[in-house]
Backbone atoms as SQL, in Angstrom:
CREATE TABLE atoms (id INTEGER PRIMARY KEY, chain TEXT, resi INTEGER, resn TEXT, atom TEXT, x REAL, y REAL, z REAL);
INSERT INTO atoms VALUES
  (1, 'A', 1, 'UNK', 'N', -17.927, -5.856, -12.862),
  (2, 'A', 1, 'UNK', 'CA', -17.979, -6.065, -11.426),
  (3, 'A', 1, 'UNK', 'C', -16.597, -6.403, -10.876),
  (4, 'A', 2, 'UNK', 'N', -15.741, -6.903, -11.765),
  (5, 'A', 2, 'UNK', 'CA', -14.271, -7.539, -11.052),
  (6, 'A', 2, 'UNK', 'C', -13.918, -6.434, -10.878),
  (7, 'A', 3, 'UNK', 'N', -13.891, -5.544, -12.128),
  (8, 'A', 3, 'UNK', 'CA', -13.038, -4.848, -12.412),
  (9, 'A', 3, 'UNK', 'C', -12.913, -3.718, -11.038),
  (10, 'A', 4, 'UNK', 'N', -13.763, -3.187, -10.405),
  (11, 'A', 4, 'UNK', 'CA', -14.175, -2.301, -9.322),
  (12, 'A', 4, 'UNK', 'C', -13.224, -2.985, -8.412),
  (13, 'A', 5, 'UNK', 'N', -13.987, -3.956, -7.815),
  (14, 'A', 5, 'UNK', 'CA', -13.329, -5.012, -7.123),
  (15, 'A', 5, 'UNK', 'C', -11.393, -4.560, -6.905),
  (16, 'A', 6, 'UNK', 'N', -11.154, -4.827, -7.945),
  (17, 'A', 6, 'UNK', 'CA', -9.579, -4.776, -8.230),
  (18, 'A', 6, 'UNK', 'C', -8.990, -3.336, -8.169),
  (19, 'A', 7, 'UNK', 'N', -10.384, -2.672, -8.802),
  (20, 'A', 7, 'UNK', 'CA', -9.678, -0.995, -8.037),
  (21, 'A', 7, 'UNK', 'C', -9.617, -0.598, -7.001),
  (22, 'A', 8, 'UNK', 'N', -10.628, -1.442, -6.121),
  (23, 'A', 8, 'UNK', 'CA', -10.819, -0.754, -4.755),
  (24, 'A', 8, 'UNK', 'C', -9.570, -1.546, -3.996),
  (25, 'A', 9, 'UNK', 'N', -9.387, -2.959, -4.547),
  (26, 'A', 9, 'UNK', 'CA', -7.989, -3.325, -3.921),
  (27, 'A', 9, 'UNK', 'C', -7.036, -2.946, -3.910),
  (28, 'A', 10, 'UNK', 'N', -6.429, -2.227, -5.128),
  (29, 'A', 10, 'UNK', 'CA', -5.494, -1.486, -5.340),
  (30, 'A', 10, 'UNK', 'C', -5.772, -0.446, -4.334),
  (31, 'A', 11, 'UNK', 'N', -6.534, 0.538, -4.324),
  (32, 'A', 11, 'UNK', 'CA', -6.847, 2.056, -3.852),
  (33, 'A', 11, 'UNK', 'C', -6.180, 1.138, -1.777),
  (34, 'A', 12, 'UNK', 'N', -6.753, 0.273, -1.414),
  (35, 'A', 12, 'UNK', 'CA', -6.408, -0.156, -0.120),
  (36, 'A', 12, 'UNK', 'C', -5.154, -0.224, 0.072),
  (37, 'A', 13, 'UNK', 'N', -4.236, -0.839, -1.056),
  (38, 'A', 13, 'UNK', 'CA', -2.559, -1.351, -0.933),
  (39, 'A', 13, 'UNK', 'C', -2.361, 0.261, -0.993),
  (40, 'A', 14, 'UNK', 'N', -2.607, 1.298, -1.689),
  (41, 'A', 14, 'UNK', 'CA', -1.925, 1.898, -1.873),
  (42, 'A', 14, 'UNK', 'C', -2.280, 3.005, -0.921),
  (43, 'A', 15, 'UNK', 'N', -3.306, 3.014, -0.131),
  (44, 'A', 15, 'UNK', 'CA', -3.638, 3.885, 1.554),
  (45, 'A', 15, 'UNK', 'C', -2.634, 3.454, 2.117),
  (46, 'A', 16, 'UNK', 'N', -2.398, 1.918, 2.476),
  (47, 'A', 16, 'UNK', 'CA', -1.120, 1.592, 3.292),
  (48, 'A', 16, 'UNK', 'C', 0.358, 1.674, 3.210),
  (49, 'A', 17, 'UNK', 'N', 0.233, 1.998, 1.621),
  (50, 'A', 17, 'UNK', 'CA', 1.624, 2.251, 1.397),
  (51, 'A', 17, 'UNK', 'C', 1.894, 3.657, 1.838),
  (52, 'A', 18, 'UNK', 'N', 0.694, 4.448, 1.486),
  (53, 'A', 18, 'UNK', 'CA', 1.374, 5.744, 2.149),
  (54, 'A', 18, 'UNK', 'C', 1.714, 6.228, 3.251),
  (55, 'A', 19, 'UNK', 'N', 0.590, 5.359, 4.026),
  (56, 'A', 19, 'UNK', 'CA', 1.154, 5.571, 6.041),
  (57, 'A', 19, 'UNK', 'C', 2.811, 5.193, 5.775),
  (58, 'A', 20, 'UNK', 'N', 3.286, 4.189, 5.036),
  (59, 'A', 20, 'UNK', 'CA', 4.158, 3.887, 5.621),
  (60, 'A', 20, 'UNK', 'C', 5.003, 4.993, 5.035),
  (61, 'A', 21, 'UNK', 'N', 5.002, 5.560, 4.041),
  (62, 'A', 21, 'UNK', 'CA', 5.596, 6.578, 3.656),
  (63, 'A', 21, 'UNK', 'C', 5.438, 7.657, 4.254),
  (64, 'A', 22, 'UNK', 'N', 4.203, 7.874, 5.153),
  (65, 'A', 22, 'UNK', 'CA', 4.038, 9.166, 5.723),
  (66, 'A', 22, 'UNK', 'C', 4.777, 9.164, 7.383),
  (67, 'A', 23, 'UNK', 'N', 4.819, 8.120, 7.867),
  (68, 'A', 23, 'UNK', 'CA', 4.902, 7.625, 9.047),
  (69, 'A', 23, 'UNK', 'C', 6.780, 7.971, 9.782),
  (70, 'A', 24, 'UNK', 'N', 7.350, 7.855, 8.701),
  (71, 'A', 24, 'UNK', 'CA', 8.827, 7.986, 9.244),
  (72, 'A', 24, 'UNK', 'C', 9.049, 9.595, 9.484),
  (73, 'A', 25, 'UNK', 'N', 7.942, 10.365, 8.331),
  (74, 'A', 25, 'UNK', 'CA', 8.161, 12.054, 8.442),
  (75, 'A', 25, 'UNK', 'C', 7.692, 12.623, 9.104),
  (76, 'A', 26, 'UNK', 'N', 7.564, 12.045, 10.187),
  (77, 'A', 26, 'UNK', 'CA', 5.800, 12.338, 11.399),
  (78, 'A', 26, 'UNK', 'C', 6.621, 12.990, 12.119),
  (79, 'A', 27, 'UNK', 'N', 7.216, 12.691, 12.667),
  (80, 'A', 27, 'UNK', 'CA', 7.853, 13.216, 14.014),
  (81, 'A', 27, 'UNK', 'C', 8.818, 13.977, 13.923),
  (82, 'A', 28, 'UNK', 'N', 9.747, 14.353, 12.657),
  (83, 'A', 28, 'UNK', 'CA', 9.654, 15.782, 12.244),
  (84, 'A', 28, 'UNK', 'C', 9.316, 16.868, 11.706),
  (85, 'A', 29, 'UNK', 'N', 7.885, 16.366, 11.466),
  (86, 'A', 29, 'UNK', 'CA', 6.626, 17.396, 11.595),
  (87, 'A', 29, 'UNK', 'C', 6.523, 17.886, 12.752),
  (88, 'A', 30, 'UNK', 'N', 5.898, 17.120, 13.358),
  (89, 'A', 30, 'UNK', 'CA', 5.686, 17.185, 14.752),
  (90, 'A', 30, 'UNK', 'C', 6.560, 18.102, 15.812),
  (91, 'A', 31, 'UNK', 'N', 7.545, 18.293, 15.198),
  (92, 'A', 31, 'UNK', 'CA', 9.076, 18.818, 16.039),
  (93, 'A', 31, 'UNK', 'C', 8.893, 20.214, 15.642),
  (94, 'A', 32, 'UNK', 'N', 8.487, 20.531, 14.058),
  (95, 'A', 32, 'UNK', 'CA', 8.276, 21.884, 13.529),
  (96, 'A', 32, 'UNK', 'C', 7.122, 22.654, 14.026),
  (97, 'A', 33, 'UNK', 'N', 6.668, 21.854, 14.269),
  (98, 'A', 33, 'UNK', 'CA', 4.829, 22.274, 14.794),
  (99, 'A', 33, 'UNK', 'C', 4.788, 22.875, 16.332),
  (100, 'A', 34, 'UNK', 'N', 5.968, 21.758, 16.930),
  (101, 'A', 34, 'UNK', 'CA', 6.225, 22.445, 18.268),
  (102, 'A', 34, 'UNK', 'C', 5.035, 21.307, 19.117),
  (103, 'A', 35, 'UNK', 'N', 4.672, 20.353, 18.847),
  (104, 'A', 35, 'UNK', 'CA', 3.810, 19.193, 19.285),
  (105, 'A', 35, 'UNK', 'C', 4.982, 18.336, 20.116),
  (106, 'A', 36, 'UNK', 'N', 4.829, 17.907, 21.145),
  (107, 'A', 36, 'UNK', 'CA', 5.801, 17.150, 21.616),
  (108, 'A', 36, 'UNK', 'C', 5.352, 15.929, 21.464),
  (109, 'A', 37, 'UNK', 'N', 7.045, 14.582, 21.510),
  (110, 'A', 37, 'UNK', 'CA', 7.035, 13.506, 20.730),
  (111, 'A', 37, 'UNK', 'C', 5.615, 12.707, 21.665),
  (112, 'A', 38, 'UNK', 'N', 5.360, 12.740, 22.511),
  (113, 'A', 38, 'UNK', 'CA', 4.276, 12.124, 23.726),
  (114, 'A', 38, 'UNK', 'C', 3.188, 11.690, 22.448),
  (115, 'A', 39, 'UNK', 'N', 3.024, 13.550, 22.536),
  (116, 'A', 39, 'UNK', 'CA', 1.462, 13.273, 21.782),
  (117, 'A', 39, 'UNK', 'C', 2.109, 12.518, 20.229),
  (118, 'A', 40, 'UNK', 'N', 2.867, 13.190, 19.330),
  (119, 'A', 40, 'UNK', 'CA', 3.390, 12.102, 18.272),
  (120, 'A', 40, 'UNK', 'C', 3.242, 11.244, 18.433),
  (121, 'A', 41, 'UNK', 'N', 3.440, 10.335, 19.077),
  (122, 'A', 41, 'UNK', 'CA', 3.578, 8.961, 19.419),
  (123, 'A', 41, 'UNK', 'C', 1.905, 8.230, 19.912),
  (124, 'A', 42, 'UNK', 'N', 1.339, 9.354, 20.348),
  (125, 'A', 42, 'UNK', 'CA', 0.030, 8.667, 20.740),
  (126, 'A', 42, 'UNK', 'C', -0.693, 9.053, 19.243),
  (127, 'A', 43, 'UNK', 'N', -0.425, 9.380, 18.418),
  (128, 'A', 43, 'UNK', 'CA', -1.107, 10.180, 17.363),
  (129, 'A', 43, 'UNK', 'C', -0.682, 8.720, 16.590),
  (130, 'A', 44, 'UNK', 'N', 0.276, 8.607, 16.335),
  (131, 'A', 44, 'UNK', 'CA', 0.842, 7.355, 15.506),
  (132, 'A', 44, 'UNK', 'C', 0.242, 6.074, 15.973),
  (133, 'A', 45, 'UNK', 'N', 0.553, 5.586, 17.560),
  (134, 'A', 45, 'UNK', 'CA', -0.239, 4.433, 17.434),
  (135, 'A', 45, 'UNK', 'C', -1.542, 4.485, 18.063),
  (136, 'A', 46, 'UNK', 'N', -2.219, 5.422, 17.854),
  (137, 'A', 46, 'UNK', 'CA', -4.004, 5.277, 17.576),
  (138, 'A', 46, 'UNK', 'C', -4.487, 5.188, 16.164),
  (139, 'A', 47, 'UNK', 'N', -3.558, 5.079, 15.412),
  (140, 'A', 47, 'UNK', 'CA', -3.591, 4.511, 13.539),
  (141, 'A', 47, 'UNK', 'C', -3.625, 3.251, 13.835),
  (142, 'A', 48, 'UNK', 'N', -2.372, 2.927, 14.639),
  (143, 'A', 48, 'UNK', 'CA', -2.276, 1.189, 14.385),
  (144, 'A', 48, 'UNK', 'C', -3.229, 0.523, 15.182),
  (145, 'A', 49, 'UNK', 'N', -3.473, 0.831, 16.341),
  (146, 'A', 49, 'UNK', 'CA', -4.488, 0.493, 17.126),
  (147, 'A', 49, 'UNK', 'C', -6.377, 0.332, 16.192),
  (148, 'A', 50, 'UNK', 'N', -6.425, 1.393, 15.845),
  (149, 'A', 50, 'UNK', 'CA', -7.094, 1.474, 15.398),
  (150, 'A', 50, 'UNK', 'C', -7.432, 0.461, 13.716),
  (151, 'A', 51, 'UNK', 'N', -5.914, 0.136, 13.275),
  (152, 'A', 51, 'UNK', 'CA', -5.794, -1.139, 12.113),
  (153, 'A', 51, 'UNK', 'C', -6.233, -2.688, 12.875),
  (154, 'A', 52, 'UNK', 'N', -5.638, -2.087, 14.379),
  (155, 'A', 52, 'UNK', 'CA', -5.548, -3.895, 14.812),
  (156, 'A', 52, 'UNK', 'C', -7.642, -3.819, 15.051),
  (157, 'A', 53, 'UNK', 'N', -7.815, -2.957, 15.699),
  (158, 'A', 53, 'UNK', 'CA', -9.948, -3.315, 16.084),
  (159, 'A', 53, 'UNK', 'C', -10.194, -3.350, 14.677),
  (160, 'A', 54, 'UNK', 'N', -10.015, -2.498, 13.944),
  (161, 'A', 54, 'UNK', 'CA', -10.455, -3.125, 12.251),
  (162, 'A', 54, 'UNK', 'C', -10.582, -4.485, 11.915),
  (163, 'A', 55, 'UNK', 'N', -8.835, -4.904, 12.080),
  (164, 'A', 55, 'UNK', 'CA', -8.851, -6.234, 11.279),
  (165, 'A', 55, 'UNK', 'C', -10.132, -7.475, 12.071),
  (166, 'A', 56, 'UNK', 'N', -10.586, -6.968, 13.424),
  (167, 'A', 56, 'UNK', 'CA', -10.915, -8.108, 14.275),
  (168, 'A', 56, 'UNK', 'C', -12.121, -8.170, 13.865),
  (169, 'A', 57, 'UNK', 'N', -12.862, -6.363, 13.896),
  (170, 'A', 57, 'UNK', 'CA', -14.142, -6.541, 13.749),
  (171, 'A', 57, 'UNK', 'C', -14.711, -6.663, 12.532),
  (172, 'A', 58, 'UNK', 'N', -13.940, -6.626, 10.894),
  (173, 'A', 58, 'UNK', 'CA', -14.295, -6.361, 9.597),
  (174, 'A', 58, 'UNK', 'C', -14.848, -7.821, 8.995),
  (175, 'A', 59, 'UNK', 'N', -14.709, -8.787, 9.237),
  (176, 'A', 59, 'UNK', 'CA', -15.216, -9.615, 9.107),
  (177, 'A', 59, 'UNK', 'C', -16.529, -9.980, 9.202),
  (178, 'A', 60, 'UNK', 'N', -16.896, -9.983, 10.528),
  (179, 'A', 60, 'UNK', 'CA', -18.302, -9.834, 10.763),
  (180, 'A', 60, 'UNK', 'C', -19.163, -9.230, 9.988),
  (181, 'A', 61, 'UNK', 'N', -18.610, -7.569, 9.644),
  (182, 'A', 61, 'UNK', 'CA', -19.213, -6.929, 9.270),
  (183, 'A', 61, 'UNK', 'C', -19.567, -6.981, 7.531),
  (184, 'A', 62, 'UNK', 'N', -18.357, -7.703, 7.276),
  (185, 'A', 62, 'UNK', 'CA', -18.570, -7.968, 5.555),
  (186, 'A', 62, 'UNK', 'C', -19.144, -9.188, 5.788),
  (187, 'A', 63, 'UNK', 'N', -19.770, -9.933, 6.752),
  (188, 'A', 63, 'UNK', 'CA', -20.650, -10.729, 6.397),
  (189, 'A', 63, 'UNK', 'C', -21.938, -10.370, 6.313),
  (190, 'A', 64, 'UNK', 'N', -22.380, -9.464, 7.130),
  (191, 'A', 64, 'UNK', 'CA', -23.397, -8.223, 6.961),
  (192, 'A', 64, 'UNK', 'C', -23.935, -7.322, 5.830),
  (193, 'A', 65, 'UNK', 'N', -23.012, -6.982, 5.716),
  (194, 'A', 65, 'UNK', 'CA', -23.435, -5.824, 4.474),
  (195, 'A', 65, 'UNK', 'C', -22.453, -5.729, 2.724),
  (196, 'A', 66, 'UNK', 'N', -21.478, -6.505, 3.229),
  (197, 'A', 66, 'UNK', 'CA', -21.077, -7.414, 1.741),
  (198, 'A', 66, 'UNK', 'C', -19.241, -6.626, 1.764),
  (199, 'A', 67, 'UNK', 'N', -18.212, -7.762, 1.300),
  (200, 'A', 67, 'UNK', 'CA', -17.354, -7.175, 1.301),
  (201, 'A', 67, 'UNK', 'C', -17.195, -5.666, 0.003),
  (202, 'A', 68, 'UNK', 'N', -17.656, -5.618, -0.958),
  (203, 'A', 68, 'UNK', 'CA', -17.346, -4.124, -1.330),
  (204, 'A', 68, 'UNK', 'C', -17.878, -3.058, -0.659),
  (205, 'A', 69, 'UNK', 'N', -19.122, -3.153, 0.088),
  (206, 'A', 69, 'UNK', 'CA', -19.473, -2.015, 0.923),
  (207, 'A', 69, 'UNK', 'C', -18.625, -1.413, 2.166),
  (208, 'A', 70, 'UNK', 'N', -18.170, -2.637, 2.678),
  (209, 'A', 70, 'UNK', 'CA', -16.844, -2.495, 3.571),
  (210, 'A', 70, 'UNK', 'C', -15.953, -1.860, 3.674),
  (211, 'A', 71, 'UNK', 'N', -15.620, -2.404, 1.883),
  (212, 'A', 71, 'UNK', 'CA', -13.719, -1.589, 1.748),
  (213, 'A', 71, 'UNK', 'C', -14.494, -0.531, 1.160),
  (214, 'A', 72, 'UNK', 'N', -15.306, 0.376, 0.386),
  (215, 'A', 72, 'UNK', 'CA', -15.547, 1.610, 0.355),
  (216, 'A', 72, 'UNK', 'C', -15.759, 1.820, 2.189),
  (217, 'A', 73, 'UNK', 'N', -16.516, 1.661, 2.443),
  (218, 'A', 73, 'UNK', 'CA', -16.504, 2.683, 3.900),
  (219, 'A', 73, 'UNK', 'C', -14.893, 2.499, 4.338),
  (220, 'A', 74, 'UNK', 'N', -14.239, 1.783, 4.126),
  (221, 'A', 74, 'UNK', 'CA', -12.707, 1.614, 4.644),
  (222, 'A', 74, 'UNK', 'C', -12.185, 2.607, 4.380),
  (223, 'A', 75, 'UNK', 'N', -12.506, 3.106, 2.857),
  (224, 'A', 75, 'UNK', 'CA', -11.810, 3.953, 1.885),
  (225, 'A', 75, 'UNK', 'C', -12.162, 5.247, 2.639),
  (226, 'A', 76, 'UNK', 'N', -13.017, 5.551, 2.593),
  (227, 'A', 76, 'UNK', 'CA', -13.931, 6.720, 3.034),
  (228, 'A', 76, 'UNK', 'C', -13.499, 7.222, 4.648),
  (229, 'A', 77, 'UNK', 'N', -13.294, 6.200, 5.478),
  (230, 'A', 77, 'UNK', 'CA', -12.436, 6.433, 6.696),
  (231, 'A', 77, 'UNK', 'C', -11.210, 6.817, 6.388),
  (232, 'A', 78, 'UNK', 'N', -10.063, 5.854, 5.771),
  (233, 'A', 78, 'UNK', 'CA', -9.521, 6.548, 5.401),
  (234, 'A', 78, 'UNK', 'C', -9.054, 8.147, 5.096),
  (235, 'A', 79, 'UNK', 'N', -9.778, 8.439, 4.098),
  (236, 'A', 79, 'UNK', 'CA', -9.541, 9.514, 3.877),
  (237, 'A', 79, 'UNK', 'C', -9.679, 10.526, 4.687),
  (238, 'A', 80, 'UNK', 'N', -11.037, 10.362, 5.802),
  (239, 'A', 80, 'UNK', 'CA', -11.165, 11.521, 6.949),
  (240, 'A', 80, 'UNK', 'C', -9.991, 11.239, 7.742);
C-alpha cells in the first residue's frame, strides 16, 4: 500500500517538473504554428489558473473520496 502511495507521488513531482520544462518552449512553438503570443499566453496561464482552483478545492475533495483516488484522477487530468 505505501509503496503505490510513493509512486503516485513521484508520477505528481514529475508532471510538474515537466510543465516546467515544457513551459519555456511554448512560445516558440507557438511562433512556428503561427498562433499568436495573446492566445500563448492565455493557453499558459489557464494551466496555472487552473493549479491555483485545484490546490483550493482538493482538499475537500480528498476528504470525500480518499487522498489516493484524488491524485489518480489528478494523474488522469493530467494527462488529457
Amino acid at each position: 500500500m505505501k509503496y503505490i502511495q510513493i509512486i503516485i507521488f513521484y508520477l505528481n513531482i514529475l508532471g510538474a517538473m515537466g510543465f516546467s520544462l515544457i513551459a519555456p518552449l511554448f512560445p516558440p512553438l507557438c511562433k512556428l504554428k503561427g498562433i499568436s503570443n495573446q492566445v500563448c499566453s492565455y493557453i499558459i496561464s489557464s494551466i496555472c489558473i487552473t493549479q491555483i482552483y485545484g490546490s483550493i478545492y482538493c482538499p475537500s475533495f480528498s476528504e470525500k473520496i480518499g487522498m489516493k483516488k484524488l491524485m489518480l484522477i489528478s494523474l488522469i487530468g493530467q494527462t488529457i
